[in-house]
N, C-alpha and C positions, 0 to 999 in steps of 0.2 A: 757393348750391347747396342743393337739400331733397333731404337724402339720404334721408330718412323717405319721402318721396315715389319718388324715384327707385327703392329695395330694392322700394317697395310695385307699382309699374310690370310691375319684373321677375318677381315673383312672383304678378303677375297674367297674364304671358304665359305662366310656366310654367305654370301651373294651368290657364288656359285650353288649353292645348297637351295636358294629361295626362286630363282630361276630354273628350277628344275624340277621342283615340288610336283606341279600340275599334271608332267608329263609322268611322273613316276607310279607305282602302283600304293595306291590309298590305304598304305598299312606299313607295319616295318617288316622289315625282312627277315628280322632275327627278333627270336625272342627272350625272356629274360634270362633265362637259362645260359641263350649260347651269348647274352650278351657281361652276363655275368663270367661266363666261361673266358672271354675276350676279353675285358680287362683285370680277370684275376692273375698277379703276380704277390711275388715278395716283394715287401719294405726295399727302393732302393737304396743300396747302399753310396750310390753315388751317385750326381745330378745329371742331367743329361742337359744337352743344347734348346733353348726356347723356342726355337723352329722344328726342331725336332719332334718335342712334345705336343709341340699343337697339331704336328700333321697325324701324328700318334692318334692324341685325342680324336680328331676328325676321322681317322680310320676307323677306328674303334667305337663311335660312337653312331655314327650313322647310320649302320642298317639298324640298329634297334630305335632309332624317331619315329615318332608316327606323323603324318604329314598333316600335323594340327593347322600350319597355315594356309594348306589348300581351301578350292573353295568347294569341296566336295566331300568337308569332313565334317560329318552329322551326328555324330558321336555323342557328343556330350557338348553345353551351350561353352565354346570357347570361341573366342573372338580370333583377326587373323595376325596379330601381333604387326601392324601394318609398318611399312617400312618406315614414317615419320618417326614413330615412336620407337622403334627399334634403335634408329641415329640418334636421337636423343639419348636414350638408356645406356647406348654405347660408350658418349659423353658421359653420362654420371658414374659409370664404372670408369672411365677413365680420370675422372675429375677427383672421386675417391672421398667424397664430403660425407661427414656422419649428420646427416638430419634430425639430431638429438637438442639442436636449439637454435635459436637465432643469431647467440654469437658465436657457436662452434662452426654455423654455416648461414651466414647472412642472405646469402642468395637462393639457399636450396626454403630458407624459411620464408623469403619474400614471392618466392614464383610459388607454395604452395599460398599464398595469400590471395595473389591474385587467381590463381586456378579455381580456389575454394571457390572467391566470389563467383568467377564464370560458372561453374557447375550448379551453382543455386540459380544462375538467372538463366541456365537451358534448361534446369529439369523445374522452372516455375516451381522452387519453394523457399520458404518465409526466408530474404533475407537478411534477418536476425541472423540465422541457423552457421553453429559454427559446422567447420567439416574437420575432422581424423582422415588421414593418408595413409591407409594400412594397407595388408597385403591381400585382403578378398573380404567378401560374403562372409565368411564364417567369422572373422575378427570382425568385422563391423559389426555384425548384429551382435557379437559376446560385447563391445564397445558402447555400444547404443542402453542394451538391455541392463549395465554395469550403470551407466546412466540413470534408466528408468527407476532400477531398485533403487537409488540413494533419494532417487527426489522421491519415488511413492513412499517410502518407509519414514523419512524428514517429514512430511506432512502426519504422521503418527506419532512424529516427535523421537523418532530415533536415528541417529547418526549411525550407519552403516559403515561407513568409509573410519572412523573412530573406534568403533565397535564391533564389530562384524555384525555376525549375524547368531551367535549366541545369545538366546533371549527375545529375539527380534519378532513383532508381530509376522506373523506369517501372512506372506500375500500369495495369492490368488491371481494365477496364471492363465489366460485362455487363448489356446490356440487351436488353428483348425486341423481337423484329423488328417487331411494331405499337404501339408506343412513339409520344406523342405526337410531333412533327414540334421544337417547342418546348426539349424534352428535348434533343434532339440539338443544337438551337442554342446551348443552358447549356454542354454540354460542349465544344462550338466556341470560345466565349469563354475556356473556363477553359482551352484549353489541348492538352485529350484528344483533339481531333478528331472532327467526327463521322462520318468512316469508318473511323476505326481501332478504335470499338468491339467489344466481339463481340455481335453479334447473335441475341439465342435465339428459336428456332425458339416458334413460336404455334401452338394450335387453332384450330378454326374461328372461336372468339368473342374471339379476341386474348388470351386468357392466357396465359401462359407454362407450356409443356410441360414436367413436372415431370423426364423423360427426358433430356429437351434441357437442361434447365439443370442437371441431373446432372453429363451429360457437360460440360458448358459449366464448372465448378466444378471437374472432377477436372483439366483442359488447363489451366486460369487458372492464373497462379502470384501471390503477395502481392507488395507490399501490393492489393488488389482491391475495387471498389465495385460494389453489386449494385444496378443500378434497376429497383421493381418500381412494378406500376399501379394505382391505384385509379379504376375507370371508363375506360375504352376510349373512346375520341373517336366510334365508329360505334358497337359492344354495347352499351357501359354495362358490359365486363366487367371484372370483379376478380381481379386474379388469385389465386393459392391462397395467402394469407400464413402462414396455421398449419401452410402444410408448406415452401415456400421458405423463410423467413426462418428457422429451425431450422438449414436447410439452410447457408443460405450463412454465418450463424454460425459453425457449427464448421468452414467454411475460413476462417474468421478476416475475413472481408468487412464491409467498413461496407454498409448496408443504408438507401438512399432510397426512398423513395415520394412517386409523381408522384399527387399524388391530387384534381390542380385542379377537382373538381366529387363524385369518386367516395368521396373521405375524410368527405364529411356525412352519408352512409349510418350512419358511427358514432352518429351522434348520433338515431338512430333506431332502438327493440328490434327492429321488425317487418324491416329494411333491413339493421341490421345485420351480418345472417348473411353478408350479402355480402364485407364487409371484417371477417370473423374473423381477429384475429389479425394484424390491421396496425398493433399498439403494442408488437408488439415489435420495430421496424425503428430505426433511429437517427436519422431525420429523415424530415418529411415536409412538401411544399406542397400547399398549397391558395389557394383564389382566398373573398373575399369576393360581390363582383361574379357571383358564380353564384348559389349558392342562398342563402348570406345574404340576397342581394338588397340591400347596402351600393350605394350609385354607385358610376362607376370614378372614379380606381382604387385595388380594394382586395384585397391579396394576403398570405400569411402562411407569413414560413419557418420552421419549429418544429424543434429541435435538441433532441435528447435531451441531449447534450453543451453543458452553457450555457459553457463552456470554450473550444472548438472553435469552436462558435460567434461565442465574441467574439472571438475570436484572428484568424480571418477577416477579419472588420469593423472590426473596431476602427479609431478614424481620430485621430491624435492630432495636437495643434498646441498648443504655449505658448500663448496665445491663450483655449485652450477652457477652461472650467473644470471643476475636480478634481471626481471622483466623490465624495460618502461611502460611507462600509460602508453596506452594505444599502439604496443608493441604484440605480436603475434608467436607464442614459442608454440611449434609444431610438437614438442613433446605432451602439452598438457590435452592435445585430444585422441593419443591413442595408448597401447596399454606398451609401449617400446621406448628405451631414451637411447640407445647404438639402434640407427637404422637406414636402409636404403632411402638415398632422395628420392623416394615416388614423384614428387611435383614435377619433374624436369618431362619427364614421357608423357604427364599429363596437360601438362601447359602445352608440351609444343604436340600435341595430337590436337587440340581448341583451335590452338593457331593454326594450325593448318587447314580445318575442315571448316572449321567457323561454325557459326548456326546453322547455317544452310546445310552444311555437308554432313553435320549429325543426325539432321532430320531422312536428308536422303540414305544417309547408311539403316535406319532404323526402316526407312519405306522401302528399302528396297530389299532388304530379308523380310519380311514381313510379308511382300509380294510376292517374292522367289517362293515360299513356304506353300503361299495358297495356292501357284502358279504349278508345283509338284501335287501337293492335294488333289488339284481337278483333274489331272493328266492320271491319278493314280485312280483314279475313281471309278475313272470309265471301264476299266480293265475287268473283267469278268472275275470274281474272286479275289480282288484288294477291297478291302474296306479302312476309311479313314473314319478313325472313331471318336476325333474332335473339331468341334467346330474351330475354324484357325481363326485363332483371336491375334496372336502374334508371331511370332515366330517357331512354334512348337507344331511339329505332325503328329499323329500315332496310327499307325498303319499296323490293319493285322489281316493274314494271309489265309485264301482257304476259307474264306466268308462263306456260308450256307452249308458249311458241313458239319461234324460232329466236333467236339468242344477240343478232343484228343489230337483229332485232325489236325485243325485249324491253328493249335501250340506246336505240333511237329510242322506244317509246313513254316510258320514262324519260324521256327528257330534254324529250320534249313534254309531256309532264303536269307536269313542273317549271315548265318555262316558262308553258303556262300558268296553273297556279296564281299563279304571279308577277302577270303581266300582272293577270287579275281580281282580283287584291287582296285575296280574301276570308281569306287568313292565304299565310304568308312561309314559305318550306322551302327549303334548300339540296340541292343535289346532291354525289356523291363518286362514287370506287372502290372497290369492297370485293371483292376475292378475282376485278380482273379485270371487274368487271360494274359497268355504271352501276345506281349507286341513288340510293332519295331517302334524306336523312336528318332525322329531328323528332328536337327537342334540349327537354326541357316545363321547363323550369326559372323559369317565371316564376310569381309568388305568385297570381294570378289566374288562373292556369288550372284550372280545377275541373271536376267530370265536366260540365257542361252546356255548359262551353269544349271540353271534350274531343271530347263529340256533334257541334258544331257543325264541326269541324276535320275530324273523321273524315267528315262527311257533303259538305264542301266537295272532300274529299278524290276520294270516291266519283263525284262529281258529275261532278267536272272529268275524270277519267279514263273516264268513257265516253262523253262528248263527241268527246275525244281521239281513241277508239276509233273511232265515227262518223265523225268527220273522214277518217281510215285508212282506213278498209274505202273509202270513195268515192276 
């Protein structure tokens, strides 16, 4: 076996695959069907050659990618899995470390230690605050919020984590009515349900209406968790944290933030203003795999409470071995003890971009977004129907005509965008009405990506139009 040969193989098809992205058409080629069709066989009965399979694999799997690391894929907020951290990740799949402790892997538990700390002092919060390395958004907040229930319910004097929740004061949930979808599945697993939340009322840009969670605050009774956003899944909106979080403070509320794309704003003076005021909440998720740009999957649950936190997680077995003082086991802040070294893609994505170059990756989608916005604006029948707070458009088609209309032209200028190829855009509902939505979060997209999107954009929608009128 030449495993020297073999690594060098694979990392010739990656790199051939990643140098080629840009030029290729902005979709995959095959869909699940004919890709399920392509690698459907029988059980083999015999092994075949290591080069063999991988060219295999590579045959086979490539027209069904979607070219998530271009920089003209708006789809959904995914970041471009940038090459630092890709060589990195590559190492930790080579290197083989189970990140389930400090002694099972000294090095994967000390680069998250240092990482942790870096991440608290770019996104400016308390640090006290310990951080979990899990695999996105959607563990981090079930992480955080796992958290939150033991210490609101400890302060009523019952042991959660001892106990469960048989018997258990019931708390009082509140979150806002345009809350990621995600959120609501965290709180499904932990227990809360997610319809027995209370829902607060939103403005037009999904923030939580400071009226509404007023009144939402004075009817709640303790112990109670307040979920607030950073980034809107359609806006890109923030909600108001230097007047919420004050607020639900002095009802005595634990206070999360869902902030899986919207909390890098921090890490930004020009963006910041956006999320003012979201380090005084008690915990917060975020996703690497967005604007870091780390591969998936890379997620992170940050507790103010390093306590609470571990009280949660903590996973113990005779078996495992004893912490020291002032030793850091990676297992006790996420809900995993066998798991991928996240730290290695996320330490060396830090190192590499540094403060400076996270700042300019967040300014410069942020810019690309507005920079698409005004180009789409002008165009007689696009309407962008968010103010660009960050990174998020919402474009809908066929502005000034009847409601029926303006949904079919939407959904055909999607589709077709799709089909040509020329960049990737999803569709949604927002307030009732199809739109499109662009999500810029990849490191390559720069105003001259931005031009080219915008004008693909423009293109295809009065084709569209033509088609229609005939």
């Amino acid at each position: 076996m030449d495993i020297r040969a073999l690594f060098s193989r694979a990392a010739g098809h990656a790199a051939g695959f990643r140098e080629t992205v840009d030029e290729r058409p902005q979709r995959p080629s095959r869909d699940y069907a004919g890709s399920l069709s392509a690698f459907e066989e029988d059980l083999p009965l015999h092994g075949a050659r290591m080069e063999q399979v991988l060219d295999e694999l590579v045959a086979k799997a490539e027209p069904g990618l979607h070219m998530t690391t271009s920089p003209r894929f708006f789809a959904w907020v995914m970041g471009g899995s940038h090459p630092m951290g890709v060589a990195a990740d590559m190492l930790t799949s080579a290197w083989g470390q189970n990140a389930g402790n400090h002694a099972a892997a000294p090095s994967a538990a000390a680069v998250e230690a240092v990482a942790a700390r870096w991440l608290l002092e770019l996104l400016h919060l308390p640090p006290e605050s310990s951080v979990g390395f899990v695999t996105g958004a959607t563990v981090a907040n079930f992480t955080c919020l796992a958290a939150a229930r033991g210490a609101v319910l400890r302060e009523k004097g019952w042991d959660a984590d001892a106990r469960g929740l048989f018997g258990a004061p019931p708390i009082s949930v509140l979150i806002g009515d345009d809350a990621h979808t995600t959120v609501f599945s965290a709180l499904q697993f932990l227990g809360f349900g997610h319809d027995r939340v209370v829902r607060v009322e939103t403005d037009r840009a999904g923030r939580i209406s400071r009226d509404g969670f007023a009144r939402a605050l004075a009817s709640a009774e303790a112990p109670m968790i307040v979920i607030l956003q950073a980034g809107q899944i359609n806006t890109g909106a923030c909600d108001d944290f230097a007047t919420l979080v004050p607020l639900a403070k002095r009802s005595g509320a634990w206070v999360h933030v869902d902030g899986a794309f919207g909390l890098w704003a921090q890490a930004s003076p020009r963006m910041g203003r956006q999320t003012a005021g979201v380090e005084l909440a008690d915990s917060w998720a975020t996703d690497g795999h967005k604007w870091l740009q780390t591969p998936y999957d890379s997620g992170y649950a940050i507790v103010r409470d390093e306590v609470a936190h571990r009280r949660a997680m903590t996973i113990v077995a005779s078996y495992l071995p004893p912490v020291s003082q002032g030793e850091r086991d990676p297992s006790h802040y996420v809900p995993e003890l066998s798991r991928r070294a996240r730290g290695f893609a996320t330490w060396a994505m830090l190192k590499h971009l540094g403060q400076d170059g996270v700042i300019a990756l967040v300014d410069q989608a942020c810019s690309a977004a507005t920079l698409i916005a005004e180009r789409l604006v002008r165009e007689p029948g696009i309407a962008v129907l968010n103010e660009v707070a960050l990174n998020q458009v919402i474009i809908r088609f066929g502005a000034g005509t009847e409601k029926s209309v303006a949904d079919a032209l939407t959904q055909q200028t999607i589709r077709a965008l799709q089909e040509e190829g020329a960049l990737f855009a999803g569709g949604a509902i927002w307030r009732g009405d199809q739109i499109m939505r662009l999500s810029v979060s990849n490191f390559q997209t720069d105003p001259g990506q931005a031009e080219r999107a915008a004008l693909a954009i423009i293109e295809t929608y009065r084709t569209v139009c033509s088609r229609h009128a005939m």
